[in-house]
N, C-alpha and C positions, 0 to 999 in steps of 0.2 A: 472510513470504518464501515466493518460490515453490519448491517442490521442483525442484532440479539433478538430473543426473548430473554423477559417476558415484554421487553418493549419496542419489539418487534418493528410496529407502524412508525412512530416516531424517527426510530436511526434509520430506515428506509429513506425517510426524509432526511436525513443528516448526510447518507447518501448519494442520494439524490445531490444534494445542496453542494457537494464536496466534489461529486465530480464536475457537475457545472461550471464550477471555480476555472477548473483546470491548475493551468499555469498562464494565463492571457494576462497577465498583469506586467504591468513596464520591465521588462530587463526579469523577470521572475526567476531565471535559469543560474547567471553567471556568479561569480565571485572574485573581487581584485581586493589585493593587500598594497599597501604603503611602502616603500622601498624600505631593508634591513638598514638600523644605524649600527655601528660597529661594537658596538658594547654589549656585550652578552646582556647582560643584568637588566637593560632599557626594557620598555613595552615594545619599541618598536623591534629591538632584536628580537622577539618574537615573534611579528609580523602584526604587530599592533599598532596604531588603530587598524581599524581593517571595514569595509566595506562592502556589506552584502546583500545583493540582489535579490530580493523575497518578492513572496506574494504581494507584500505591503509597500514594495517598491525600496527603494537604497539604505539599507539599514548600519550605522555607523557604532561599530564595538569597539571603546577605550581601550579597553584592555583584558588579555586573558579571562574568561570568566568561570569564576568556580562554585559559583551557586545557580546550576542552571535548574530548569523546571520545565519539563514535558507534557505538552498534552496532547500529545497523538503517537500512539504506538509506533506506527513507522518511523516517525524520528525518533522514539525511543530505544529501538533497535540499529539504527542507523551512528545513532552518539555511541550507543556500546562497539559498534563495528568497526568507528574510523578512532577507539582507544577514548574518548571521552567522559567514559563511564564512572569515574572518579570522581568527577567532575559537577555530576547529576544529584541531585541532594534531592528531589521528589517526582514522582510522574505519576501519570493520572489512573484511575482504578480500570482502566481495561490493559495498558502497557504491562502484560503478562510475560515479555521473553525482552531479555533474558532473566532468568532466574533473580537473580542478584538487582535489578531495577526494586530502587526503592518504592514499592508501589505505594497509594495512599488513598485516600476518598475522594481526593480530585475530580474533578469529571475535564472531560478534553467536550462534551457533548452540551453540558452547559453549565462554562465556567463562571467560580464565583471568585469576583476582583480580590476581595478580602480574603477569603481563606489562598489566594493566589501569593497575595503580596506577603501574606504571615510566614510564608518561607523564606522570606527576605530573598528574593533570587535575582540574580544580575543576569541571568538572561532567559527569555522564555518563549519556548516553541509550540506553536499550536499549529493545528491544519485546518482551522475555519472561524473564521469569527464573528462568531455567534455572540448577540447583544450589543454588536463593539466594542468588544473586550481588547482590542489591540488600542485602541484609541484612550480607552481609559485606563489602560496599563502605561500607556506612554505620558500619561497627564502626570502620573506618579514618576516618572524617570524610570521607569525601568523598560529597557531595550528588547524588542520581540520580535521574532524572525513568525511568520506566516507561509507555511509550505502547505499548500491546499494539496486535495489527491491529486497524484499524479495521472495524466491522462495518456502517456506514452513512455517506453522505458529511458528515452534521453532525459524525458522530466523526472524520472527517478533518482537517475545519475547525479543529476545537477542539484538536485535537493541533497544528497548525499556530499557531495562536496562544497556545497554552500556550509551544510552542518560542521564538515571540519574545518573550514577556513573560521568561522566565525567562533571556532573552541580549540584555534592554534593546533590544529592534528588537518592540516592541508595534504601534505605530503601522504600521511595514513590513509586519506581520504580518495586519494588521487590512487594510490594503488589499490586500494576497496573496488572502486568501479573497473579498474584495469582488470581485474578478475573477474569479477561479474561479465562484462562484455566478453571475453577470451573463452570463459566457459558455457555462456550463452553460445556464441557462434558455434562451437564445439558441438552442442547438441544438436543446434539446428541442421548443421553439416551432416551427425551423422542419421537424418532420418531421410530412406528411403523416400524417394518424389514417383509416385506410381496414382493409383483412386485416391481423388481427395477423400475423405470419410467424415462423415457428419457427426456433429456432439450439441450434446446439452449439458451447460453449465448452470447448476444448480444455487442458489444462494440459501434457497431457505425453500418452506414444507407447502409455501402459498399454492402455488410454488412463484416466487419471482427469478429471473433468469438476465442476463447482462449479455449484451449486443456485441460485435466483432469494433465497436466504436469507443469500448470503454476500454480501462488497462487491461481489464483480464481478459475481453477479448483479444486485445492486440497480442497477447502471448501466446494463447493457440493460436491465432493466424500464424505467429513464427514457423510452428510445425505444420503448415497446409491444412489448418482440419478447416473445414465450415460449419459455419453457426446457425443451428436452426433457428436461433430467436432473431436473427437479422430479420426475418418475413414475418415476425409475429405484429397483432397490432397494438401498439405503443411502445414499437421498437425505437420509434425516434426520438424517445426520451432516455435510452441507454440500459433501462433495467425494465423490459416491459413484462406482465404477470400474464402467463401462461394458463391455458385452461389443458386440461387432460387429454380434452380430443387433439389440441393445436400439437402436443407432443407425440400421441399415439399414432396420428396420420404423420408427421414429420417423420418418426419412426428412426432416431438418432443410431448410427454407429456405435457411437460411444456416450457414456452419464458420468458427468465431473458431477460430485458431492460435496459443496460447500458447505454442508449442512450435517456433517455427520456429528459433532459436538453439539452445537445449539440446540438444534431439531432431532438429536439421533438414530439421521438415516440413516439407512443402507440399500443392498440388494434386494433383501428380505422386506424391508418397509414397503419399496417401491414397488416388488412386485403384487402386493396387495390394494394399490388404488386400483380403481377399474381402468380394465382394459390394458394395464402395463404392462402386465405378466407375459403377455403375446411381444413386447418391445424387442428388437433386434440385439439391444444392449447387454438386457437381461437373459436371453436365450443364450448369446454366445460369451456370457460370463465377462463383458466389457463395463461393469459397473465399478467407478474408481473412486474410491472414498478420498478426499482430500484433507489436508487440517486445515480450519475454518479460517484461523490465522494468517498460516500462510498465502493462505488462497485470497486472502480479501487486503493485502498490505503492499505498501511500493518500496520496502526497504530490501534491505542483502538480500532476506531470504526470498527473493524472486526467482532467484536462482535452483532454492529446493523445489520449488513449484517445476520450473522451465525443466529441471531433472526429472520428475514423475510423470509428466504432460509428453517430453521424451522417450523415457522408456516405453510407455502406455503406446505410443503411435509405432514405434520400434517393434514390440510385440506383434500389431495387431497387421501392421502388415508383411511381417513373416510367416502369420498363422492364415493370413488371406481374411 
């Protein structure tokens, strides 16, 4: 998740803490089901039991579950995507999209077992665990799949069809990512390979900024941009905080705006810090407001990202 206000420092560290995770845990990626018994009506004609490769390592689903419980956006968007949105009886108070997600006071940032378990939910998805909340949810019997941030888009993928395998929408899930990938390539394809051109990805008003190491790096590297905060220092920690001179001397091509909701950037904000106003970005109208959502999540909508990150580099080197 991306760091909010008002609490700003904290989910920086949650952050922080999430992309760390990765996917480096045993088997984190795949998903295998039980061979079909012939009988419609069975669990297993379903593709029940079913056996899912999480963060938390081999997670074993009885059967169909229809009380699940989210708490992390991306999976939340990701259950709505591969049709299991029925399915979903609460998710946590920042899982804002889609519309229709039951939202509720949950927190996915620091879950409480009891108001978790008062959902009665048979399956439940988190992307970090926090206090050992998967450990004490599993004391209780109830089965939780752990999909930390994703650190690249194949970890996206596979969290995506981990989520339908293990809520019986495999097949939904298996053509979710087939389009995502086909329209990814598509954009990548069609942007001009000429001057690489430099950007800065914004997260927030610190300003803190994310390295060509983290997701959101790796998706503009898809389009050739380069990343000024790679050479910033405490780039090696993936989201290093930028000081004003380290941007004004870098002097970016382009300013991605993770920050236009939370912080209510813009053009006009930026070019009021000192010294911005002179910025290459700002002069030649390359300042691109992002939604803060899409811009900070590993689900479908990677895709409207990969679309606007596209057009933006399309433009700019048509207009030189």
């Amino acid at each position: 998740m991306r760091p909010l206000h008002p609490v700003l420092a904290g989910a920086l560290l949650g952050l922080l803490t999430l992309a760390g995770c990765g996917q480096g845990s045993p088997g984190a990626t795949s998903a295998s089901t039980s061979p079909r018994a012939s009988s419609p009506a069975s669990p297993a004609a379903e593709g029940f039991p079913v056996t899912v490769r999480a963060g938390n390592g081999p997670v074993v689903i009885g059967k169909r579950p229809e009380r699940i419980v989210s708490l992390s956006p991306s999976a939340t968007e990701s259950l709505y995507a591969v049709g299991a949105g029925a399915q979903v009886v609460a998710v946590d108070d920042q899982s804002n999209h889609p519309e229709q997600a039951p939202r509720t006071d949950l927190s996915g940032f620091k879950p409480n077992v009891e108001a978790i378990v008062a959902r009665k939910p048979d399956l439940v998805v988190l992307s970090n665990d926090t206090d050992g909340v998967v450990a004490k949810l599993g004391t209780l019997g109830v089965p939780v799949l752990l999909e930390p941030a994703a650190g690249k888009l194949d970890e996206a993928y596979d969290q995506i069809t981990d989520l339908g395998a293990a809520t019986g929408n495999k097949a939904a899930s298996e053509k979710v990512v087939d389009g995502m990938r086909k329209r990814i390539e598509e954009l990548v394809a069609a942007v001009p390979r000429g001057r690489r051109l430099t950007y800065y990805h914004e997260l927030d008003d610190t300003p803190y900024s994310a390295t060509s190491t983290t997701f959101i790096g790796q998706v503009y590297g898809l389009f050739g941009l380069t990343n000024i905060a790679d050479k910033a220092p405490g780039a090696s920690g993936g989201y290093p905080k930028l000081s004003a001179e380290f941007v004004g001397k870098a002097d970016p091509d382009l300013v991605f705006l993770a920050d236009t909701k939370c912080c209510g950037q813009s053009k006009d904000t930026l070019a009021k810090r000192p010294g911005w106003s002179r910025l290459s970005a700002i002069r030649n109208d390359r300042v691109v407001a992002l939604d803060d959502d899409v811009a900070s999540r590993w689900g479908p909508r990677v895709v409207d990202l990969a679309e606007q990150v596209g057009g933006v580099v399309r433009k700019a080197a048509a207009t030189g």
